[in-house]
PDBQT receptor file of N, H, CA, C and O in Angstrom, charges set to zero:
ATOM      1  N   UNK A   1     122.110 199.680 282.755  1.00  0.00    +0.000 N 
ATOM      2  CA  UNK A   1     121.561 199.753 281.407  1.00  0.00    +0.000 C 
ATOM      3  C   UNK A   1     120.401 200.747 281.371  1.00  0.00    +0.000 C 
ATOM      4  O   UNK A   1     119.850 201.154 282.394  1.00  0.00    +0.000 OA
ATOM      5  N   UNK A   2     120.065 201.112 280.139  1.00  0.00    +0.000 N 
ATOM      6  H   UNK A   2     120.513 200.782 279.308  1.00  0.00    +0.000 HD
ATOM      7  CA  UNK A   2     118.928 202.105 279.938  1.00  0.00    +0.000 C 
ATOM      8  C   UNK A   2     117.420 201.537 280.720  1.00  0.00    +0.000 C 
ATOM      9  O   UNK A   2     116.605 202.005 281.515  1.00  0.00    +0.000 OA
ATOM     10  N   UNK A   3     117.640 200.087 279.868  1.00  0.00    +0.000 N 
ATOM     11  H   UNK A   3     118.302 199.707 279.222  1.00  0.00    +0.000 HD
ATOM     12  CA  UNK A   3     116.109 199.688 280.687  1.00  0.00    +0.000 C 
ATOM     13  C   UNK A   3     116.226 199.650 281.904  1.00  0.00    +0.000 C 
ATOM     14  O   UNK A   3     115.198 199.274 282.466  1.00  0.00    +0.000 OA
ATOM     15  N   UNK A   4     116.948 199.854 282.466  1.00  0.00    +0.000 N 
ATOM     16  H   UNK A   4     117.783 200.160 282.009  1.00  0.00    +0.000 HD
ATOM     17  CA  UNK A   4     117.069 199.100 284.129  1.00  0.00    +0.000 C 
ATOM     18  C   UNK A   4     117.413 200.367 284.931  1.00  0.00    +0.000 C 
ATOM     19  O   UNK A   4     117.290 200.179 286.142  1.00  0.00    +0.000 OA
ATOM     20  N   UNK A   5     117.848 201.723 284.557  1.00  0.00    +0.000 N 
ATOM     21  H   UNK A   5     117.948 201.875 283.574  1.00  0.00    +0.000 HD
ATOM     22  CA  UNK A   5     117.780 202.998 284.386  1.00  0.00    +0.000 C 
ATOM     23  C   UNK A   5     115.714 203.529 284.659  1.00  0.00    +0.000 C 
ATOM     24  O   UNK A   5     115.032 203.838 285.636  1.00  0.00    +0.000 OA
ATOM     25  N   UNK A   6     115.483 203.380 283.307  1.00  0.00    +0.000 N 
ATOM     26  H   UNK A   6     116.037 203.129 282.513  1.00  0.00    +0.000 HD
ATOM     27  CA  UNK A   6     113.989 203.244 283.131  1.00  0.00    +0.000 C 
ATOM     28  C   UNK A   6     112.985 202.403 283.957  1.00  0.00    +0.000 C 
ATOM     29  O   UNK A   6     111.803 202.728 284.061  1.00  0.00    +0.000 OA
ATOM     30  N   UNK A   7     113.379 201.596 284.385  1.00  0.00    +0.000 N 
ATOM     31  H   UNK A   7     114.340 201.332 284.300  1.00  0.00    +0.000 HD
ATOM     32  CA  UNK A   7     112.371 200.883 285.360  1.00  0.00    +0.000 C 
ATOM     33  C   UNK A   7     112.991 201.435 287.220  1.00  0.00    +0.000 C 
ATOM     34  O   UNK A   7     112.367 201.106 288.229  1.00  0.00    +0.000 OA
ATOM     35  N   UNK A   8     113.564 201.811 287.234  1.00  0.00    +0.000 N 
ATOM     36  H   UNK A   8     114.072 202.078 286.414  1.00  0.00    +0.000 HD
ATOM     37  CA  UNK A   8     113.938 202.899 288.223  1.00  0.00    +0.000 C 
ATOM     38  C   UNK A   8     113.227 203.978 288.387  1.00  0.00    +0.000 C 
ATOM     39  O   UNK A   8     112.738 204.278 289.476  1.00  0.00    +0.000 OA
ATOM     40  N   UNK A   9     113.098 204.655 287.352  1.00  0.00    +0.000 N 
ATOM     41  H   UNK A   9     113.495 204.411 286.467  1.00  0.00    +0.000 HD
ATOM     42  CA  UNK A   9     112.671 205.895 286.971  1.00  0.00    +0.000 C 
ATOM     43  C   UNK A   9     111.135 205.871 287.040  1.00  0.00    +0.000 C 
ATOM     44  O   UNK A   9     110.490 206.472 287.900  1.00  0.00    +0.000 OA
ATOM     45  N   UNK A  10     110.630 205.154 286.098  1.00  0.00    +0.000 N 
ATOM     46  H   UNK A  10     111.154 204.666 285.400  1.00  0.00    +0.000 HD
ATOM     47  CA  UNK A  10     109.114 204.546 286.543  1.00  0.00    +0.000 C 
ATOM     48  C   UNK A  10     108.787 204.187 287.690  1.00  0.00    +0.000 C 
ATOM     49  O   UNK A  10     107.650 204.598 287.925  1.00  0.00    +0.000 OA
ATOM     50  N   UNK A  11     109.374 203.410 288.843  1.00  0.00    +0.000 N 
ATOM     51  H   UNK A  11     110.297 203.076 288.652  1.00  0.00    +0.000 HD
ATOM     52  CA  UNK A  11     108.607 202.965 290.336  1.00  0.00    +0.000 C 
ATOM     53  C   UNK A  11     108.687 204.144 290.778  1.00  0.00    +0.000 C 
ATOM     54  O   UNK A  11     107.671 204.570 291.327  1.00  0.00    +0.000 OA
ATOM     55  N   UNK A  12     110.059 205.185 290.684  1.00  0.00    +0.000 N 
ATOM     56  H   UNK A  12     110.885 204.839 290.238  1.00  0.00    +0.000 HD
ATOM     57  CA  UNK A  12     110.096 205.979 291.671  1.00  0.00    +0.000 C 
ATOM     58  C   UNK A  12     108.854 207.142 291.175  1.00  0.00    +0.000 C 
ATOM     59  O   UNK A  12     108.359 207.794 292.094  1.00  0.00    +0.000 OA
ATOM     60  N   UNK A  13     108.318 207.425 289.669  1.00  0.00    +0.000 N 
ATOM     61  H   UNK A  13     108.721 206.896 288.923  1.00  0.00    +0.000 HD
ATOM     62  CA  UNK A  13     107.446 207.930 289.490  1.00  0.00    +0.000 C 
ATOM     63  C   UNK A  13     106.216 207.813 290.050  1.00  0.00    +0.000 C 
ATOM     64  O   UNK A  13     105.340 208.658 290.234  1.00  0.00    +0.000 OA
ATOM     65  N   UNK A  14     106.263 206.730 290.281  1.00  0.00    +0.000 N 
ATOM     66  H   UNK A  14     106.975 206.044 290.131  1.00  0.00    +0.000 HD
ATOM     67  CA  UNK A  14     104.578 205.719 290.591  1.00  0.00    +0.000 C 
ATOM     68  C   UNK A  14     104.784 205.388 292.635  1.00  0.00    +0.000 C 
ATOM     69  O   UNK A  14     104.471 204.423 293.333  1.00  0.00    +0.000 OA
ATOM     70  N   UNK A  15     105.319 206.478 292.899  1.00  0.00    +0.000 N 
ATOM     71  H   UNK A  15     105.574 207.262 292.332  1.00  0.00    +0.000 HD
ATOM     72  CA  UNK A  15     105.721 206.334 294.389  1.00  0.00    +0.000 C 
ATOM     73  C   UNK A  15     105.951 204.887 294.733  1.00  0.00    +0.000 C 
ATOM     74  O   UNK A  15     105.004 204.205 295.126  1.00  0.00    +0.000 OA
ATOM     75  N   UNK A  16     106.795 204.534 294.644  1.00  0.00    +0.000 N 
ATOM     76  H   UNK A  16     107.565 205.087 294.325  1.00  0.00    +0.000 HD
ATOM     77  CA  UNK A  16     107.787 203.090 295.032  1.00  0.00    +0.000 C 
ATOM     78  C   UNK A  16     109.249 203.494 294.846  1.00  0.00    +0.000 C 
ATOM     79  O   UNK A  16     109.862 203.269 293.802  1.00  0.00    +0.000 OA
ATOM     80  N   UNK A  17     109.689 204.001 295.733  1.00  0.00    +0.000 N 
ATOM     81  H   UNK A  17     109.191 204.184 296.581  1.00  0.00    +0.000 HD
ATOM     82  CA  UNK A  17     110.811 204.286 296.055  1.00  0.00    +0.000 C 
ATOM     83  C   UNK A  17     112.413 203.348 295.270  1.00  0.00    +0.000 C 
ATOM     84  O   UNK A  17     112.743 202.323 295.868  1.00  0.00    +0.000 OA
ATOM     85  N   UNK A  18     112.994 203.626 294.420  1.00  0.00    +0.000 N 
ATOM     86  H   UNK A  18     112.726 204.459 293.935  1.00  0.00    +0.000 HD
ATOM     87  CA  UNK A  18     113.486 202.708 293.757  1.00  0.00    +0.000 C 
ATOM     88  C   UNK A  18     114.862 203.117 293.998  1.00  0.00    +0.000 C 
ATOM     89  O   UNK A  18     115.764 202.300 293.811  1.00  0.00    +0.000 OA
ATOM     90  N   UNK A  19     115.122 204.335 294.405  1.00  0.00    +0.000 N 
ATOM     91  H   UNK A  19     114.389 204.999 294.557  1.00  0.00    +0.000 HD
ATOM     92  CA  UNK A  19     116.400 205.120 294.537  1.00  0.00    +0.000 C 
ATOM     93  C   UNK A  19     116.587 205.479 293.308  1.00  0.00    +0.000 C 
ATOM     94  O   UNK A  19     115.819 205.235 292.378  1.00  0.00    +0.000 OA
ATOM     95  N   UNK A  20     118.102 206.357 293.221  1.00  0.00    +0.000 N 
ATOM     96  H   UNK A  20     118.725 206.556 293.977  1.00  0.00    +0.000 HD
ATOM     97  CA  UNK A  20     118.668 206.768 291.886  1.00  0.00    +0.000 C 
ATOM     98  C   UNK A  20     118.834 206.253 291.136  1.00  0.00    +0.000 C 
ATOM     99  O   UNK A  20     119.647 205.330 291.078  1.00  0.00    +0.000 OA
ATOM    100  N   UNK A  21     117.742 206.856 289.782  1.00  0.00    +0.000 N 
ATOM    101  H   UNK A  21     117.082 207.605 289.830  1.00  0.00    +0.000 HD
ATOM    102  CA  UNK A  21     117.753 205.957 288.458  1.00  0.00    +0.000 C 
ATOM    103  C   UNK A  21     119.456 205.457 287.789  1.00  0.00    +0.000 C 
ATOM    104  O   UNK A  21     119.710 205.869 286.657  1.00  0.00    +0.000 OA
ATOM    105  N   UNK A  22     120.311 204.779 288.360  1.00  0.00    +0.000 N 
ATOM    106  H   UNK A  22     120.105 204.445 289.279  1.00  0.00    +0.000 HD
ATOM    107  CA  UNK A  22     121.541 204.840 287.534  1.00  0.00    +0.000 C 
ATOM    108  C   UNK A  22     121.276 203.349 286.982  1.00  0.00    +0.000 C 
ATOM    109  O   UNK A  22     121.524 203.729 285.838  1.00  0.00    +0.000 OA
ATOM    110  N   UNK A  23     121.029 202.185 286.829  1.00  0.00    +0.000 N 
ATOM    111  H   UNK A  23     120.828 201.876 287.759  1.00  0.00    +0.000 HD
ATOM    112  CA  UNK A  23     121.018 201.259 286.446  1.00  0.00    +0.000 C 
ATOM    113  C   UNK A  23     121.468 200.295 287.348  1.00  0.00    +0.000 C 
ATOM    114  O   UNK A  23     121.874 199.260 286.820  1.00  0.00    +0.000 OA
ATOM    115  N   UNK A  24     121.505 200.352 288.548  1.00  0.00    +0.000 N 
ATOM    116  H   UNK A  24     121.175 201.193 288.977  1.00  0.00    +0.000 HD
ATOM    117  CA  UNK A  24     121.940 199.308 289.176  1.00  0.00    +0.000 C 
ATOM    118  C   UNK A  24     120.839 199.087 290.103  1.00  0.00    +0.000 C 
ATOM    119  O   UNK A  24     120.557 200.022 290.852  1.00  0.00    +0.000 OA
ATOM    120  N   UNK A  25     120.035 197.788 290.194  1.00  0.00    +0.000 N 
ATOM    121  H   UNK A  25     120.265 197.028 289.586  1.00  0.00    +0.000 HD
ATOM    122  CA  UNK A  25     119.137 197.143 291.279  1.00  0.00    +0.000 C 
ATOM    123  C   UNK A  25     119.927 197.134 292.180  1.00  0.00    +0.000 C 
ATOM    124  O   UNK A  25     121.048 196.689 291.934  1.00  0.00    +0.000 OA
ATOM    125  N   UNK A  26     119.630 197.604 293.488  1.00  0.00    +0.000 N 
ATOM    126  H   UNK A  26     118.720 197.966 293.688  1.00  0.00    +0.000 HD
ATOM    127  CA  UNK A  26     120.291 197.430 294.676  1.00  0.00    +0.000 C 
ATOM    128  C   UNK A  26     119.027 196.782 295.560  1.00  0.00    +0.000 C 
ATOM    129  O   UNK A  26     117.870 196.764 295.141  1.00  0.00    +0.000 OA
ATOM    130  N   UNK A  27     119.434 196.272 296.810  1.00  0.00    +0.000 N 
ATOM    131  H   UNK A  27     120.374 196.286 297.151  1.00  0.00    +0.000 HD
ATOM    132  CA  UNK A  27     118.209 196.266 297.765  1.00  0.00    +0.000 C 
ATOM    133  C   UNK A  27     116.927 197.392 297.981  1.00  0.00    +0.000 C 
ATOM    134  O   UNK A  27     115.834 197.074 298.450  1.00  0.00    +0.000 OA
ATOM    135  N   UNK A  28     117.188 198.355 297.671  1.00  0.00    +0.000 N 
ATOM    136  H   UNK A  28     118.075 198.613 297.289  1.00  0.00    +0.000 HD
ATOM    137  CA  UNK A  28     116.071 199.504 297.487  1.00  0.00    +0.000 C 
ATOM    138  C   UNK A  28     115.525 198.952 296.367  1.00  0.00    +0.000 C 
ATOM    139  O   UNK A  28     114.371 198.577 296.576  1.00  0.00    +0.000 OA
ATOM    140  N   UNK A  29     115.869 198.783 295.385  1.00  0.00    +0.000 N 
ATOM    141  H   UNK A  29     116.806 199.087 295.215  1.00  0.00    +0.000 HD
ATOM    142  CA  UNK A  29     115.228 198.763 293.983  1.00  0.00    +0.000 C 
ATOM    143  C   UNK A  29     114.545 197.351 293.890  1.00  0.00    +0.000 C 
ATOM    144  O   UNK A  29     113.556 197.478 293.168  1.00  0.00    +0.000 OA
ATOM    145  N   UNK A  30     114.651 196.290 294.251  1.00  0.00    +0.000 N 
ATOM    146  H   UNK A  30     115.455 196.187 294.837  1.00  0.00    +0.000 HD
ATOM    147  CA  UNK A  30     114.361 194.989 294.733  1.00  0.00    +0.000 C 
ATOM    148  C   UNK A  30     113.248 195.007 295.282  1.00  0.00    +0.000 C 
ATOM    149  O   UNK A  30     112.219 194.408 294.970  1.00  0.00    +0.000 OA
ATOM    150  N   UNK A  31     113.555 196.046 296.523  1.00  0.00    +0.000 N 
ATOM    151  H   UNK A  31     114.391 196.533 296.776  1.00  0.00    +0.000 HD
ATOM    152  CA  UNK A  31     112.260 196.477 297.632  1.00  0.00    +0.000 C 
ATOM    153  C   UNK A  31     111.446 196.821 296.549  1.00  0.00    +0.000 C 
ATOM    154  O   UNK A  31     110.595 195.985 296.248  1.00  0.00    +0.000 OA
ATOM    155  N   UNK A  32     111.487 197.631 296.031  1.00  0.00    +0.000 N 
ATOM    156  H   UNK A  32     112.178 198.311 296.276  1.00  0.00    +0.000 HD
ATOM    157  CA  UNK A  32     110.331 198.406 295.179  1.00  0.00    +0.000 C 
ATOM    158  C   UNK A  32     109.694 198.045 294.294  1.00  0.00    +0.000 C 
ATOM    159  O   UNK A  32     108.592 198.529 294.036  1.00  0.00    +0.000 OA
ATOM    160  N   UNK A  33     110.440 196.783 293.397  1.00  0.00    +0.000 N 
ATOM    161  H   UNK A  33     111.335 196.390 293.608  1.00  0.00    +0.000 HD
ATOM    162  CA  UNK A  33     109.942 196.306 292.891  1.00  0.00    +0.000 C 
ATOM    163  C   UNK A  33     108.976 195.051 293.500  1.00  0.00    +0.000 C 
ATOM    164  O   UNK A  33     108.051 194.623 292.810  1.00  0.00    +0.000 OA
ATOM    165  N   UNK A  34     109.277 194.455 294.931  1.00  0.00    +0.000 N 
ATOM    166  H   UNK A  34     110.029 194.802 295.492  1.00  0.00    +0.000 HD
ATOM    167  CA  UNK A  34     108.380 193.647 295.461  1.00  0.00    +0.000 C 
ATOM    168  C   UNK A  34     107.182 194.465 295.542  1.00  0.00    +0.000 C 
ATOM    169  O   UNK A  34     106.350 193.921 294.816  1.00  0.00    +0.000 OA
ATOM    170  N   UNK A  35     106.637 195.620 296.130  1.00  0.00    +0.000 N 
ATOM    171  H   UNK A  35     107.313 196.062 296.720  1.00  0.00    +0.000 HD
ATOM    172  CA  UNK A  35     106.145 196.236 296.399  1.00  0.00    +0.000 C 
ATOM    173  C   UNK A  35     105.167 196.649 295.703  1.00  0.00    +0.000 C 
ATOM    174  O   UNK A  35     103.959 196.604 295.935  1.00  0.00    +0.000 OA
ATOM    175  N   UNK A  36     105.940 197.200 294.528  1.00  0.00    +0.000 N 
ATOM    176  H   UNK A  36     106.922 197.237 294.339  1.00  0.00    +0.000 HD
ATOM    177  CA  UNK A  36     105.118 196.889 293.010  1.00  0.00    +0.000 C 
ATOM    178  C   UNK A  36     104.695 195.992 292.322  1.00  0.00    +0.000 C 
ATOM    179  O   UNK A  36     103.861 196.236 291.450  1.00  0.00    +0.000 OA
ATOM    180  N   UNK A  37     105.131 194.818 292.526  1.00  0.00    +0.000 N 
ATOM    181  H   UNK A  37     105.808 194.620 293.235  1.00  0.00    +0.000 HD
ATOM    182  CA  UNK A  37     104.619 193.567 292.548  1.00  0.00    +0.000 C 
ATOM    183  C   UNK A  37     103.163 192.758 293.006  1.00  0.00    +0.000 C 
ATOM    184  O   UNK A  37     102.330 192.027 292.471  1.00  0.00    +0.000 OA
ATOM    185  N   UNK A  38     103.386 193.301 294.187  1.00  0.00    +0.000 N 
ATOM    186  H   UNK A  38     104.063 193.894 294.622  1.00  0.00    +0.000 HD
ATOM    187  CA  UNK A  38     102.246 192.956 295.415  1.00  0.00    +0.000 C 
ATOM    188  C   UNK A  38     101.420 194.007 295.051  1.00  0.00    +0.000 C 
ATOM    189  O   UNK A  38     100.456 193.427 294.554  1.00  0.00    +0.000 OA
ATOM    190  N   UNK A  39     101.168 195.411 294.984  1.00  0.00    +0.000 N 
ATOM    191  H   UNK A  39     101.952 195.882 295.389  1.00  0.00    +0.000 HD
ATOM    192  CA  UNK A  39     100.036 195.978 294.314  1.00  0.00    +0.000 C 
ATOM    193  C   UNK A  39      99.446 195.826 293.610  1.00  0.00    +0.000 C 
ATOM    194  O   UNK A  39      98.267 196.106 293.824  1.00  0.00    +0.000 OA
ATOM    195  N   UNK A  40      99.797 195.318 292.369  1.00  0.00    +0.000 N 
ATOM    196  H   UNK A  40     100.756 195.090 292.195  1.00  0.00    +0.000 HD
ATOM    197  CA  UNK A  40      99.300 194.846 291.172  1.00  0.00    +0.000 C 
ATOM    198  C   UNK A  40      98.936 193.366 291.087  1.00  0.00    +0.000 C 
ATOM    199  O   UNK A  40      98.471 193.094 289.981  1.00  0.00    +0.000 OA
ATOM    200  N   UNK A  41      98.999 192.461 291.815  1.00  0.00    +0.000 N 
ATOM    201  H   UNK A  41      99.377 192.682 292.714  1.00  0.00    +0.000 HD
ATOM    202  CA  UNK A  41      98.586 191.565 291.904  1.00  0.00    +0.000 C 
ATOM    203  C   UNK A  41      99.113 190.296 291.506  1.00  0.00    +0.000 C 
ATOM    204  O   UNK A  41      98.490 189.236 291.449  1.00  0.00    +0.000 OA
ATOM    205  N   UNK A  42     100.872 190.592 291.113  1.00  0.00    +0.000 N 
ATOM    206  H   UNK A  42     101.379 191.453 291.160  1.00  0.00    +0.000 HD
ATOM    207  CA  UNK A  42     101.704 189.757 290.398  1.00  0.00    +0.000 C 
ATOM    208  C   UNK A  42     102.470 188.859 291.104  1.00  0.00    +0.000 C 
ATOM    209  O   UNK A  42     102.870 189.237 292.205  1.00  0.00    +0.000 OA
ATOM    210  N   UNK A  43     102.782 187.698 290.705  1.00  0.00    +0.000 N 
ATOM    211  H   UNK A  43     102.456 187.391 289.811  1.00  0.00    +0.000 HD
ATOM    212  CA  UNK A  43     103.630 186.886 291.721  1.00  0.00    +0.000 C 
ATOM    213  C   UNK A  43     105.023 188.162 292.207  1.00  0.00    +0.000 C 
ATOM    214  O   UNK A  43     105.507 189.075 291.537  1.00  0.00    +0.000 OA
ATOM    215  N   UNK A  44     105.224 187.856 293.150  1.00  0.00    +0.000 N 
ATOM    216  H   UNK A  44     104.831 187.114 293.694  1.00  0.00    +0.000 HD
ATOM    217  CA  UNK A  44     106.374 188.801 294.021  1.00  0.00    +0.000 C 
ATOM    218  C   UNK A  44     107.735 188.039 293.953  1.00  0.00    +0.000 C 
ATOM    219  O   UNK A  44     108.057 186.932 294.384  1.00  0.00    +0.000 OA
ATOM    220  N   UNK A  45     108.417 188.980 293.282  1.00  0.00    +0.000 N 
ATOM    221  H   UNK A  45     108.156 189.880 292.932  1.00  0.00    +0.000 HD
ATOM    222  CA  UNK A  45     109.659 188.055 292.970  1.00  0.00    +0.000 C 
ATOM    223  C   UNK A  45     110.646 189.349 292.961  1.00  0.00    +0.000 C 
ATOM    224  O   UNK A  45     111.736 188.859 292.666  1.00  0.00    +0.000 OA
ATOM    225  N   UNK A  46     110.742 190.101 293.054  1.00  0.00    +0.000 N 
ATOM    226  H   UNK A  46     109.857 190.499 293.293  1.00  0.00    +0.000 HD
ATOM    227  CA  UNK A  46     112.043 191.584 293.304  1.00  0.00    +0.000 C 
ATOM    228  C   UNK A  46     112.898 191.345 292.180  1.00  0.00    +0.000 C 
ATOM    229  O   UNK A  46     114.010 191.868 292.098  1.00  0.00    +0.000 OA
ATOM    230  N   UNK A  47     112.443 190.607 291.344  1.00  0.00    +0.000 N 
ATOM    231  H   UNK A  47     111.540 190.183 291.411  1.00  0.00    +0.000 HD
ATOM    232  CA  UNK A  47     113.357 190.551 289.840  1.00  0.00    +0.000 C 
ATOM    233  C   UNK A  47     113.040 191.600 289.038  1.00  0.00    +0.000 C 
ATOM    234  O   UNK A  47     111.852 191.903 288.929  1.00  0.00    +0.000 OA
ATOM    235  N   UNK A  48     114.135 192.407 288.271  1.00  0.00    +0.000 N 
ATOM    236  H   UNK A  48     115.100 192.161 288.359  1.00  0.00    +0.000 HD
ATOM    237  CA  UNK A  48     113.364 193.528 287.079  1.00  0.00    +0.000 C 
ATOM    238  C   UNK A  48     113.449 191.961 286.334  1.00  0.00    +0.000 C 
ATOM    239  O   UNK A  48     113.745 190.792 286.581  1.00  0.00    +0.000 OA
ATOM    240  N   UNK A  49     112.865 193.032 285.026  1.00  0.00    +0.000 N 
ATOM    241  H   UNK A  49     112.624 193.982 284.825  1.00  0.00    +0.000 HD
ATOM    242  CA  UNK A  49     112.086 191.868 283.457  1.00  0.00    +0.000 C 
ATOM    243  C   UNK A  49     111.479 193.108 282.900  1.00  0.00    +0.000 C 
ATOM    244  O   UNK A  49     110.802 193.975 283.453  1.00  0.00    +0.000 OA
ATOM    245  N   UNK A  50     111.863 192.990 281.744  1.00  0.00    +0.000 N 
ATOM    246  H   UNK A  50     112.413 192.286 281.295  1.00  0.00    +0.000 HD
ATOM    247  CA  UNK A  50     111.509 193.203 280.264  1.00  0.00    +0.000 C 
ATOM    248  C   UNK A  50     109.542 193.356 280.589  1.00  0.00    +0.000 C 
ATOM    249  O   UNK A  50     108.895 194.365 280.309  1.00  0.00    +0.000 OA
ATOM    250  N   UNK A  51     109.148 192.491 281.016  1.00  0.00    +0.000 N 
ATOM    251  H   UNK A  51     109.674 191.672 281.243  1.00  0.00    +0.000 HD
ATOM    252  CA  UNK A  51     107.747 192.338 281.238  1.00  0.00    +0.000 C 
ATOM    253  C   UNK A  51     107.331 193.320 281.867  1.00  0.00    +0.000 C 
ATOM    254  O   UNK A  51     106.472 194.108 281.472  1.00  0.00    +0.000 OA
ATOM    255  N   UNK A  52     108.244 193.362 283.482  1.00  0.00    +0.000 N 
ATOM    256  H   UNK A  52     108.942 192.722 283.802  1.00  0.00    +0.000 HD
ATOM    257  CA  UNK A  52     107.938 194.448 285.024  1.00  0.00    +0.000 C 
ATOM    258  C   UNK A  52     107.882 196.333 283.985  1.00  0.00    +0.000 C 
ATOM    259  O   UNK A  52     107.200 197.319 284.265  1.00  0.00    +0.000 OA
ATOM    260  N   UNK A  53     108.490 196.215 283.287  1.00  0.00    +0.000 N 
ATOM    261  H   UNK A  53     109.044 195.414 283.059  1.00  0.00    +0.000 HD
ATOM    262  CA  UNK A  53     109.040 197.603 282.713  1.00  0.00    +0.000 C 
ATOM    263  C   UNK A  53     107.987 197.463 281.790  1.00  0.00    +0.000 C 
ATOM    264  O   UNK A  53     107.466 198.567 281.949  1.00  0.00    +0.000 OA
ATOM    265  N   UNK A  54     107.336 196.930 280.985  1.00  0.00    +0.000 N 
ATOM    266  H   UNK A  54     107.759 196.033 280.856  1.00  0.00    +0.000 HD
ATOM    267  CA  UNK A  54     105.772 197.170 280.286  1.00  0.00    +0.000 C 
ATOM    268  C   UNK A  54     104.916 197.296 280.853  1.00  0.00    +0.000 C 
ATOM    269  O   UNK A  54     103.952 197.954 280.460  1.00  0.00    +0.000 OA
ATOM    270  N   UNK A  55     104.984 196.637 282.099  1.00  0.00    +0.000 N 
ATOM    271  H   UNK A  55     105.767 196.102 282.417  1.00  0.00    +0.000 HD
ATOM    272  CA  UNK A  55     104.062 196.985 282.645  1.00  0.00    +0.000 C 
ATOM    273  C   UNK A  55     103.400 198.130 283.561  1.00  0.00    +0.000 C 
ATOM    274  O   UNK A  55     102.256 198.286 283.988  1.00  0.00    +0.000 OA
ATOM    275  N   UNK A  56     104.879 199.045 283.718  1.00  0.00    +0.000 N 
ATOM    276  H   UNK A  56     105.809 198.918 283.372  1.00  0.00    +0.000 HD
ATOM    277  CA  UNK A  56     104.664 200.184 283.994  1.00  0.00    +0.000 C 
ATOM    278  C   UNK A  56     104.799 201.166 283.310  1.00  0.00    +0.000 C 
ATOM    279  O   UNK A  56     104.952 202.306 283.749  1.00  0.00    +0.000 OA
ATOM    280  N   UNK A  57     104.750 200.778 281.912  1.00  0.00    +0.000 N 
ATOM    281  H   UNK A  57     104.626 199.852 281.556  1.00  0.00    +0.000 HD
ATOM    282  CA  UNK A  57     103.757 201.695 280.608  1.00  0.00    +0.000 C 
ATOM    283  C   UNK A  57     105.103 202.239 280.073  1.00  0.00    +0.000 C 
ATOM    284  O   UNK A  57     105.122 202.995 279.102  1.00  0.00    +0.000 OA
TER     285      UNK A  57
């Protein structure tokens, strides 16, 4: 999907390695989002959300 496209596109902007924006969370994208998670100070859960993607603006 677009958002899930877009929140790809954003970690890998924000150096968190998310792999190729195509829309599919894989274990890379999971990774990255823990990662991004744990920087920011958020419970760590490797789930995208509607929320994770506002919050990276």
């Amino acid at each position: 999907t677009r958002e899930r496209q877009a929140l790809q596109q954003r970690l890998n902007d924000r150096g968190f390695a998310a792999g190729n924006p195509d829309g599919v969370i894989g274990e890379k994208g999971r990774a990255a989002i823990r990662a991004y998670e744990q920087s920011r100070g958020f419970p760590v859960t490797g789930v995208p959300s509607k929320a994770l993607l506002a919050s990276l603006g």
